[in-house]
C-alpha distance (Angstrom), angle and dihedral (degrees) to the residues before:
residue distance angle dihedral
X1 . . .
X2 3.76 . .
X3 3.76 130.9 .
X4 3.91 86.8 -79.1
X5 3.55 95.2 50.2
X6 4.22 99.3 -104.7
X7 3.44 124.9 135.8
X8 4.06 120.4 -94.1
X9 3.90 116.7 -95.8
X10 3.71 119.4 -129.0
X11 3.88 95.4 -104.4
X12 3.85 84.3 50.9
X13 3.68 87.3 58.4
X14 2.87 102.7 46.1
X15 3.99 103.8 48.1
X16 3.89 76.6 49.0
X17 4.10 83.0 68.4
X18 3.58 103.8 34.7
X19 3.82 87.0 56.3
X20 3.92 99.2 42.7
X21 3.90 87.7 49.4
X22 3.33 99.1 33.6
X23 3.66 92.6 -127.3
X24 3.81 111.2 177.7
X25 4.03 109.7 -112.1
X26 3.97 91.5 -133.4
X27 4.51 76.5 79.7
X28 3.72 111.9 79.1
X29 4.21 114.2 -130.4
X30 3.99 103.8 -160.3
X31 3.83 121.1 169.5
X32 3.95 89.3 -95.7
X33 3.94 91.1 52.7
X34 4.08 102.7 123.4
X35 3.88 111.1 -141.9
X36 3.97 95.4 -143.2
X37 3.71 94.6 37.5
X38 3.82 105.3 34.6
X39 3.84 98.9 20.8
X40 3.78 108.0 33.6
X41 3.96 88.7 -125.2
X42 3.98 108.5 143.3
X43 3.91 134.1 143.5
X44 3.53 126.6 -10.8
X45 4.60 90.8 1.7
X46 3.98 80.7 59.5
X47 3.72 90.4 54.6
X48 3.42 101.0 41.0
X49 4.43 87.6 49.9
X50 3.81 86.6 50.3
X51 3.72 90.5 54.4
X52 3.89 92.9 44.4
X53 3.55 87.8 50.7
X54 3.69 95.8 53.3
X55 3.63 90.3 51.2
X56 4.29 95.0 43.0
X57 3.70 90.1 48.2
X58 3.94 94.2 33.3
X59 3.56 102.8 -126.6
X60 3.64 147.1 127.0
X61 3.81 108.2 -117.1
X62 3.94 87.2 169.4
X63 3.77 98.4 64.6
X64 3.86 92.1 -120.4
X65 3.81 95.1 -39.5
X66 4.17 97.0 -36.6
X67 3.98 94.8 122.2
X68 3.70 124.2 -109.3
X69 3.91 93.6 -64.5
X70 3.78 108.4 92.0
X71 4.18 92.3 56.8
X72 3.59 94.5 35.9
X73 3.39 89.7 49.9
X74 4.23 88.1 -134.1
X75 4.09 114.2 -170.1
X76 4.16 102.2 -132.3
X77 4.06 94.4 -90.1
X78 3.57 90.2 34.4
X79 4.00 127.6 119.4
X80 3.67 149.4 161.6
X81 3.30 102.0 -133.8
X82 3.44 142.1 26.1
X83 3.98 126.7 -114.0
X84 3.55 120.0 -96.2
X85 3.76 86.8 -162.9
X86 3.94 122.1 111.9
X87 3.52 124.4 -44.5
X88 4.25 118.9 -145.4
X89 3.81 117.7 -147.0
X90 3.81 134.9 -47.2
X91 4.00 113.4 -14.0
X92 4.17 90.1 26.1
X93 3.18 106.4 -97.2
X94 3.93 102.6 -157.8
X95 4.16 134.6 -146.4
X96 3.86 87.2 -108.1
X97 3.78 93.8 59.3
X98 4.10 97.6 27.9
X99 4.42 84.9 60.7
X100 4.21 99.7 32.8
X101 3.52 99.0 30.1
X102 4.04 90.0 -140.9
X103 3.32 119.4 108.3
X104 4.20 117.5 -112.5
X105 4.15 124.7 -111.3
X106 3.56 112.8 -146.4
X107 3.29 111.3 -174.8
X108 4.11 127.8 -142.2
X109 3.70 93.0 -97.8
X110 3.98 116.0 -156.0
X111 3.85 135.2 -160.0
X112 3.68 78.4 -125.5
X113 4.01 95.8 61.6
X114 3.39 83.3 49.4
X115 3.68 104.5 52.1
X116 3.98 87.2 48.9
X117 3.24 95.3 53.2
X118 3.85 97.8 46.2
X119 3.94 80.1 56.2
X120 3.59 95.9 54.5
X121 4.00 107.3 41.6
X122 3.98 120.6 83.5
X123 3.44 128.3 -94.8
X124 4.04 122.8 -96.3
X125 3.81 102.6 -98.4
């Protein structure tokens, strides 16, 4: 949200990224750019630019402390990004899958997913 309480445009967003991950402005961000694919952003740097997001845009992405899945709309072994954590033997078997024995979704998360949303979760009281 801005200082009058609307939701964030796209180009908002997405300066928003370029400057948080210092992404040179020679790359385009669009509302289908991917963070892992496009951007590089994965694992802990994709939870540390949704928090810097909720404080730059000054909302609660985290429902109030409820994780990211209510306004992502996350299915339970769903995610949106992968682990950076430690990988086990040939083919990576990762922390996630070594402890639950189910394999992880990450979804193709966009800029655009983002921006929505930003525009859709309540302001930080």
């Amino acid at each position: 949200m801005d200082s009058n309480g609307a939701a964030p445009t796209m180009q908002q967003v997405a300066d928003f990224v370029r400057e948080w991950a210092l992404i040179p402005a020679k790359k385009e961000i669009t509302g289908h750019t991917q963070f892992e694919r496009d951007l590089g952003i994965t694992g802990d740097d994709g939870g540390e630019l949704l928090e810097a997001a909720q404080e730059h845009f000054k909302v609660d992405l985290a429902d109030g402390g409820n994780g990211y899945r209510k306004i992502f709309q996350l299915g339970d072994n769903e995610y949106l990004f992968h682990s950076e954590g430690l990988t086990l033997g040939y083919g990576g078997t990762d922390m996630i899958t070594l402890f639950t024995n189910t394999d992880p979704s990450v979804r193709a998360f966009t800029v655009g997913e983002l921006c929505e949303a930003l525009g859709k979760a309540p302001s930080m009281k």
